[in-house]
Kinemage of the C-alpha trace (Angstrom):
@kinemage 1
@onewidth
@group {chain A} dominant
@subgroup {mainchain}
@vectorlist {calphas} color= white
{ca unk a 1} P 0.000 0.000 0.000
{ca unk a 2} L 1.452 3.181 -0.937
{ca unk a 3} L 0.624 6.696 -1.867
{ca unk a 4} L -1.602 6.569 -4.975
{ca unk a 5} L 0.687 8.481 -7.884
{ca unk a 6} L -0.791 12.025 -9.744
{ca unk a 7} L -2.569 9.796 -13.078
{ca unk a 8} L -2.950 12.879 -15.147
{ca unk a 9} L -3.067 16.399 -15.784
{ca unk a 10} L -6.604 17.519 -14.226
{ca unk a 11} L -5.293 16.051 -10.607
{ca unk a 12} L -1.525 18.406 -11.481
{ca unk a 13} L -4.118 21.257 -12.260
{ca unk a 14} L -5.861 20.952 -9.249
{ca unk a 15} L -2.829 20.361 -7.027
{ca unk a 16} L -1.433 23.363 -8.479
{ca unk a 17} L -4.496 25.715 -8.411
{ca unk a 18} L -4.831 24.362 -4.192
{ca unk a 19} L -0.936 25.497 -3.557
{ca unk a 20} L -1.431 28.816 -5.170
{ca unk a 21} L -4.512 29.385 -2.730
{ca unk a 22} L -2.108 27.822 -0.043
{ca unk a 23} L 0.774 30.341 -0.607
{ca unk a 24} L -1.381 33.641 -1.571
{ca unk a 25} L -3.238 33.390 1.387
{ca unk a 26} L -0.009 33.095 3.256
{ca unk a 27} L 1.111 35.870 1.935
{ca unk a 28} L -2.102 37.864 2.066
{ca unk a 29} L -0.799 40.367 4.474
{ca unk a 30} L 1.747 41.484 2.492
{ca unk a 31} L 0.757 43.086 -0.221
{ca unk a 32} L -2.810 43.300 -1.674
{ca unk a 33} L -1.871 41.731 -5.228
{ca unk a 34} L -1.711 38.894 -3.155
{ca unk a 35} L -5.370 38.678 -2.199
{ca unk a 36} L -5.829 39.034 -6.232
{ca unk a 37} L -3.782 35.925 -6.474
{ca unk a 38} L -5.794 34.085 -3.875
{ca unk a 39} L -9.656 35.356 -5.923
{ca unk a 40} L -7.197 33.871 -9.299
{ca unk a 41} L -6.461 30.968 -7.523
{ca unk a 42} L -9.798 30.468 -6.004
{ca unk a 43} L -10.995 30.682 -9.815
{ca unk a 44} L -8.506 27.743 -10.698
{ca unk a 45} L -9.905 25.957 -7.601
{ca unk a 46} L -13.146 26.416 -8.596
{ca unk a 47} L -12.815 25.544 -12.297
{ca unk a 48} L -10.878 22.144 -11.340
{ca unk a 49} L -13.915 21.356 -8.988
{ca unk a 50} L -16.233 21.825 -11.934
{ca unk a 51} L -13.699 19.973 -14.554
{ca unk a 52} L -13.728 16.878 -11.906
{ca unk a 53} L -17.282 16.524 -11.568
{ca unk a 54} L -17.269 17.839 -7.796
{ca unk a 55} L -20.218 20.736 -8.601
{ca unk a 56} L -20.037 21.730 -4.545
{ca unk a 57} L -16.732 22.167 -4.538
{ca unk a 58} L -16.517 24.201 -7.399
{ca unk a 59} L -19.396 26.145 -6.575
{ca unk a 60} L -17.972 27.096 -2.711
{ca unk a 61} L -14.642 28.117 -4.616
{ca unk a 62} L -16.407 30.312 -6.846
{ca unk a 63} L -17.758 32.463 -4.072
{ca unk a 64} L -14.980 32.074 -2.426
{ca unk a 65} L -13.071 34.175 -5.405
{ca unk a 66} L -15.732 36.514 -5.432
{ca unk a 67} L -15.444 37.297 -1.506
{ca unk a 68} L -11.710 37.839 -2.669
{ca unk a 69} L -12.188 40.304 -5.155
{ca unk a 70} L -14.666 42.165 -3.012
{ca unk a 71} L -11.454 42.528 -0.362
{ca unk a 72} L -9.146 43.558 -3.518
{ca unk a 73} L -10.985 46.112 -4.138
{ca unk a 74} L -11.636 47.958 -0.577
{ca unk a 75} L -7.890 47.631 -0.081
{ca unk a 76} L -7.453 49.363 -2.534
């Protein structure tokens, strides 16, 4: 039993869309293009959640970008 191995490029896609939320939200505090990162990243989340077949999942990121924009743009 081991780990199961990445199969193909929607599971990179989503990997890489999670650990771009993961490090713009990290970095959140620092300057506010990183909160438009995090909505951008959000929107890869949320397409890859769609993409996969996961509609909730997709759906929750989507607003989740949104609610990111919405802080973009009053730190402005």
């Amino acid at each position: 039993m081991g780990i199961v191995p990445l199969t193909n490029g929607l599971q990179l896609f989503g990997l890489f869309a999670v650990t771009l939320m993961l490090v713009c939200y990290a970095l959140e505090s620092r300057s506010r293009w990183f909160v438009l990162g995090f909505a951008g990243a959000c929107a890869l989340g949320s397409l890859y959640g769609f993409l996969q077949g996961a509609w909730p999942f997709g759906l929750v990121e989507a607003v989740w970008a949104a609610v990111a924009l919405v802080r973009w743009f009053k730190r402005a």
